[in-house]
C-alpha positions in Angstrom: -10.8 65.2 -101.8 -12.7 63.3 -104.8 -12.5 65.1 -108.3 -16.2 66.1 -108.4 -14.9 68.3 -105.4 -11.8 69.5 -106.6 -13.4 70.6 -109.9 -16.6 72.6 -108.2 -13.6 74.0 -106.2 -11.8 75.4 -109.8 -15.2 76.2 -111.1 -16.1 78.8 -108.5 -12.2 80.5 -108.2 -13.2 80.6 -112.0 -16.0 82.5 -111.8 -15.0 84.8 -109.4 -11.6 85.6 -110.8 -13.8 85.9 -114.3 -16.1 88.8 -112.8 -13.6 90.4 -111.2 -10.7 90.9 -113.8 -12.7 93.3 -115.9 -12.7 96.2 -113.3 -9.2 95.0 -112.5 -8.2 95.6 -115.5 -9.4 99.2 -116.2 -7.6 100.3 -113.0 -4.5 102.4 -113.0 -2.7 101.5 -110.0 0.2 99.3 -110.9 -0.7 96.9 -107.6 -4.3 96.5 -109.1 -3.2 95.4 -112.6 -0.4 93.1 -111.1 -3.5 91.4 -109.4 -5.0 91.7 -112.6 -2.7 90.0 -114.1 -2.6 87.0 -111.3 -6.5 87.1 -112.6 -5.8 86.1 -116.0 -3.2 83.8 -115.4 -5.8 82.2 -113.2 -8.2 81.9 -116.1 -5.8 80.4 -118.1 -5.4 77.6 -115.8 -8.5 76.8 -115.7 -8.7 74.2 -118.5 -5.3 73.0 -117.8 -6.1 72.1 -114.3 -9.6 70.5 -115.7 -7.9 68.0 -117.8 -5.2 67.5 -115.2 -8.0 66.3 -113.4 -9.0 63.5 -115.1 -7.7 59.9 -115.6 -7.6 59.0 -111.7 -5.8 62.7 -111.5 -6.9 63.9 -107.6 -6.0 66.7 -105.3 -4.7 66.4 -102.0 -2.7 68.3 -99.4 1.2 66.8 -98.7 3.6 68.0 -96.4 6.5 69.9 -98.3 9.7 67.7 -96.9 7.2 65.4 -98.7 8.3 66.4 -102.4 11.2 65.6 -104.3 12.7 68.3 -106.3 12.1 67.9 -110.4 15.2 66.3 -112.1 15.9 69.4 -114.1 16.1 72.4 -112.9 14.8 75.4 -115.6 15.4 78.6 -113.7 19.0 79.5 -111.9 19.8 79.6 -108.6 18.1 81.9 -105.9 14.7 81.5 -107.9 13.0 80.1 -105.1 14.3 82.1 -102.2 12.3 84.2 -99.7 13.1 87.5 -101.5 12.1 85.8 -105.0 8.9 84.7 -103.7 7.5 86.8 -101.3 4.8 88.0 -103.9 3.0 84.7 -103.9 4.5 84.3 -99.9 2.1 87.2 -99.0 -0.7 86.6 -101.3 -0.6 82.4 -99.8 -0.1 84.2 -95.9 -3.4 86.0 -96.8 -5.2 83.6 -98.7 -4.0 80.9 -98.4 -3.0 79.0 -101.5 -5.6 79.3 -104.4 -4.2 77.4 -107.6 -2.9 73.8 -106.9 0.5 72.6 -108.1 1.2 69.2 -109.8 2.9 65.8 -108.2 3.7 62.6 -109.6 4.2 59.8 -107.1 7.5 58.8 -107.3 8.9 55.8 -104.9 7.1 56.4 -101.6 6.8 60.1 -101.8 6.4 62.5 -104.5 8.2 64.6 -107.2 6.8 68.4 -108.2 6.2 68.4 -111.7 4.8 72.4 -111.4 4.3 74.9 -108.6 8.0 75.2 -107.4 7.4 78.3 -105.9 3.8 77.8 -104.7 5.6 74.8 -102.9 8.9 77.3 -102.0 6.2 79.2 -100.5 4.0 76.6 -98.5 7.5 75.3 -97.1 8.5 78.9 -95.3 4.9 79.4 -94.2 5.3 76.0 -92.5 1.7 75.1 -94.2 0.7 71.9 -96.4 1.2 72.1 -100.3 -2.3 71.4 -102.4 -1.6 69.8 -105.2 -2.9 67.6 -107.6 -1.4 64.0 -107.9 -1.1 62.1 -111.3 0.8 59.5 -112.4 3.0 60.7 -115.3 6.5 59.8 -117.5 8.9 60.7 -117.3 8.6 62.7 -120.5 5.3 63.7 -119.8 6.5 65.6 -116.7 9.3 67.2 -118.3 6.7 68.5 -120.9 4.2 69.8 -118.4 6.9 71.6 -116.1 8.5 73.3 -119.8 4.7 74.5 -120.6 4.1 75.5 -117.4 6.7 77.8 -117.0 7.2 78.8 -120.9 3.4 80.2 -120.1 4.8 82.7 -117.5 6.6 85.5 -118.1 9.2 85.7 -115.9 11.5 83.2 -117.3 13.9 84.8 -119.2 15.5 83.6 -122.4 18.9 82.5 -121.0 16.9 80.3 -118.8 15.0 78.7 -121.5 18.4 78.0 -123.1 20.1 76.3 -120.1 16.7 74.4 -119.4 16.8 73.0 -123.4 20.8 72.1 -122.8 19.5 70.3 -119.7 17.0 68.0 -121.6 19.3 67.3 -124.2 21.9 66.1 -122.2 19.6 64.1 -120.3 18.8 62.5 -123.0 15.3 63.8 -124.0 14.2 63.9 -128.0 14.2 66.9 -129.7 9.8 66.4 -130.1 10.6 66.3 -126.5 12.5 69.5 -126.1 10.0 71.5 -128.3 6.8 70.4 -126.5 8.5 71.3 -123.6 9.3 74.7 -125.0 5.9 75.1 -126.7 8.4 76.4 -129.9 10.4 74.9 -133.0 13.4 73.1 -133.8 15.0 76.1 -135.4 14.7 78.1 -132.3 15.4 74.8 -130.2 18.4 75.1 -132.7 19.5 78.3 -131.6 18.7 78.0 -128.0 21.3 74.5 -128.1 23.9 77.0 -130.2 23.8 79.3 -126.9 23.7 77.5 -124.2 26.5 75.1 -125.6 28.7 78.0 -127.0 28.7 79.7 -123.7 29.7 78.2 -120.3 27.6 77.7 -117.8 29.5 79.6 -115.3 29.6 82.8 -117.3 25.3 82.3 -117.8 25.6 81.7 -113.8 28.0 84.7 -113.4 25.3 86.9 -115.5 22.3 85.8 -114.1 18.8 85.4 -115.9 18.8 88.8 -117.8 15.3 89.3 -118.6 15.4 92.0 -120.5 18.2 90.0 -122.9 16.3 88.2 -125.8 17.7 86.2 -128.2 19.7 88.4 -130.4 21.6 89.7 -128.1 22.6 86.2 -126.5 23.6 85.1 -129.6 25.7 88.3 -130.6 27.2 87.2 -127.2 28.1 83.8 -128.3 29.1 85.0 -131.3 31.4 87.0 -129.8 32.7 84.1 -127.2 34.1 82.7 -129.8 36.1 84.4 -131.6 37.4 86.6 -128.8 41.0 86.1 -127.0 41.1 84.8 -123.9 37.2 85.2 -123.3 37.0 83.5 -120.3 39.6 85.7 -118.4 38.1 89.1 -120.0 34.8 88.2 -118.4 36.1 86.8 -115.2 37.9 89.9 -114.3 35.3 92.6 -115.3 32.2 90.5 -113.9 34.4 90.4 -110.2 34.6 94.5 -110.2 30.9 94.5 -111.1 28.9 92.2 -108.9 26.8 94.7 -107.7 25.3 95.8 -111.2 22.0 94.2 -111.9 22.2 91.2 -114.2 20.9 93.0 -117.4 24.3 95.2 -117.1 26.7 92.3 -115.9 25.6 91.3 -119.8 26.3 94.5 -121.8 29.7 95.0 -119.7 30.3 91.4 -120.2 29.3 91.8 -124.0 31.4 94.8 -124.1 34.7 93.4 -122.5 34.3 90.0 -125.2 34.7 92.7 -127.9 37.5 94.7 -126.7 40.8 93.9 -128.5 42.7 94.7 -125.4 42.9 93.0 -122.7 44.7 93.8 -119.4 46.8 91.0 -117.9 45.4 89.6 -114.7 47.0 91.4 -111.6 46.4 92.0 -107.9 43.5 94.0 -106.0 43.2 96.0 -103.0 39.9 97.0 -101.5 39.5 101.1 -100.5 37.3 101.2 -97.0 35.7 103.6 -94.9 33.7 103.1 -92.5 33.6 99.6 -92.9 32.2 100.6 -96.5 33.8 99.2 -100.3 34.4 102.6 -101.6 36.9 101.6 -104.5 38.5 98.6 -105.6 42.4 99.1 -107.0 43.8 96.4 -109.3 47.5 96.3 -110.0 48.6 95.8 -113.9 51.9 95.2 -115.8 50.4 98.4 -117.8 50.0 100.2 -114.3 47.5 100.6 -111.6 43.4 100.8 -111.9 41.0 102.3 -109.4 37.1 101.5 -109.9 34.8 103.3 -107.5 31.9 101.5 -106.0 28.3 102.9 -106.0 29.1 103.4 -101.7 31.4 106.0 -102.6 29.1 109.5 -101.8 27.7 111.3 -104.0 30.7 113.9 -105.7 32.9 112.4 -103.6 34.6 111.1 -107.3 34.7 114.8 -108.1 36.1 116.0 -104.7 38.6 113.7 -104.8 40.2 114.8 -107.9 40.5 118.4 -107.2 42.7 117.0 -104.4 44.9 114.8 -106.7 47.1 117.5 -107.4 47.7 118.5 -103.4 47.8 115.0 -102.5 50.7 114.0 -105.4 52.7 116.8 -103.9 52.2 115.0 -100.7 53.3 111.8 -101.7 56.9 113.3 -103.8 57.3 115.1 -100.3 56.7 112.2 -98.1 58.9 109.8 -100.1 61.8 112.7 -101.2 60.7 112.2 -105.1 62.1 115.2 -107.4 59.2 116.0 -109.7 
C-alpha cells in the first residue's frame, strides 16, 4: 500500500469518526460514551499517524510471529492477555482493525514501537497486524512508544515510574526520559525516587494501581524506608490478600509499612470446604491468627462465633482440659 493510499485511508476513518462523536457524546449509555471515547482518541491520532507517514514511512500488513517485542516493557505483566484486551479483541473481531500500529525494521523482521495490544489482539484472532513501517533510533522509538502510551489513560502512575527506571538503566538521557514521558525533570525526579526506593517485586506484588497517583506512591516510599523489616511486613500481608484488587493490596500494604508492630513470620494452614479457601490460619510466637476469605458465606463469620463458646467446651471435653 503506497502512502497516497494509506492517507486517503486515515482521511475517511477521520471524517467519519468526526461526524459521529458529537451524537456520541451526548448519549447516556456508558457503552456509547466508551465508543465515544474510542472516537476521540481516534481523532487524536489522526495527525500523528499523518506525520508518521512521511519520510518513506508506509503501511503494510505482517504476520504477528513477525514482530519482535519492544526492548522495554512500560506496562506490568498480564497487560496483554486475552482478558486485558478483549475490548479492542471484539471491536478488531467485528471490524476488523481500524488504527494501524507502528514497526521499525529491525534485522530481517520487525520490532513494535506502538500498538502492543492491537498486535496482542491480531495474534489471538489469528489475523495479520497493519501497521505502519519506519525506520527509527533507537531513541526515537523509545520516545514514540512513551508518547503513545502517556496519551492513554490507562497507564497508571506506578507504571510510568517502572517504565522511567527502565530507560534509565538502559542507559537513555534524561531529555530522553522526559520526551518519552511528555513531563519534566522534577517529576522525572520523583518518578526515579519511587521506583528506585521501592523494589520491583513489591510494585509487581501490587500491581498497576490506577487509582494511586503520585502522592500516595511517594508516602509509600517514604514509608519503605524508614520502616522495620519492610520487606517481610509486606510479604506476609500481600500473601493473605491476593485476592483484593490491586488498589487495596496498596493501602493494606501502605498500612502494614506503618504499623510499629510486626508479627514474626510463622506457619499457615488453609480452612476448606467444599474444595473452597474459606479461612487461612497462620501460627505466631504471639499466638494463632485466622483470616476469613471472601468464599466464606455470607454471616457465616457471625454464625460461627455464636458457636465459639459450645465448640471451646467441646475441645476442654475432648482433650480432658479443666477450664
Amino acid at each position: 500500500m503506497g502512502l497516497k493510499d494509506s492517507k486517503g485511508i486515515f482521511a475517511n476513518v477521520m471524517a467519519k469518526t468526526e461526524a459521529a462523536a458529537p451524537a456520541l457524546a451526548k448519549s447516556a449509555s456508558p457503552h456509547l460514551r466508551k465508543v465515544s471515547e474510542g472516537v476521540k482518541e481516534l481523532q487524536e491520532k489522526g495527525d500523528a499517524l499523518d506525520r508518521l507517514l512521511r519520510d518513506g514511512a508506509y503501511v503494510t500488513e505482517i504476520e504477528p510471529d513477525e514482530i519482535m517485542p519492544s526492548a522495554i516493557l512500560d506496562r506490568f505483566e498480564g497487560a496483554y492477555g486475552a482478558t486485558a484486551v478483549e475490548d479492542i479483541l471484539a471491536s478488531m473481531k467485528e471490524r476488523g482493525q481500524i488504527v494501524p500500529g507502528l514497526v521499525r525494521p529491525h534485522g530481517s523482521s520487525y520490532q513494535i514501537v506502538f500498538g502492543r495490544r492491537r498486535l496482542a489482539a491480531a495474534k489471538l484472532l489469528g489475523i495479520k497486524f497493519r501497521a505502519i513501517v519506519r525506520e527509527l533510533s533507537d531513541e526515537e522509538a523509545i520516545i514514540l512508544q512513551g508518547e503513545e502510551n502517556t496519551n492513554r489513560n490507562d497507564l497508571s502512575f506506578i507504571e510510568k515510574c517502572a517504565f522511567a527506571l527502565s530507560l534509565e538503566q538502559a542507559g537513555y538521557r534524561r531529555e530522553v526520559i522526559c520526551s518519552s514521558l511528555s513531563t519534566d525533570k522534577s517529576r522525572i525526579s520523583d518518578m526515579l525516587k519511587i521506583a528506585t526506593a521501592i523494589p520491583l517485586g513489591t510494585i509487581m506484588a501490587i500491581g498497576p494501581a490506577h487509582e494511586i497517583g503520585r502522592r500516595r506512591w511517594m508516602e509509600f516510599a517514604d514509608a519503605w524506608k524508614v520502616s522495620e523489616n519492610a520487606h517481610h511486613k509486606v510479604v506476609e500481608v500481600l500473601r493473605l490478600k491476593m485476592d483484593a484488587t490491586d488498589n487495596e493490596r496498596f493501602s493494606i500494604a501502605l498500612a502494614a509499612l506503618k504499623s510499629k508492630f510486626i508479627e514474626p513470620a510463622g506457619d499457615s494452614v488453609e480452612v476448606r470446604a467444599n474444595g473452597f479457601l474459606l479461612a487461612t490460619a497462620t501460627y505466631t510466637k504471639s499466638g494463632a491468627r485466622l483470616v476469613f476469605n471472601k468464599a466464606a458465606p455470607e454471616g457465616f463469620v457471625e454464625f460461627l462465633t455464636t458457636k465459639m463458646e459450645e465448640l471451646h467446651a467441646e475441645f476442654m471435653k475432648s482433650h480432658d482440659i479443666k477450664g
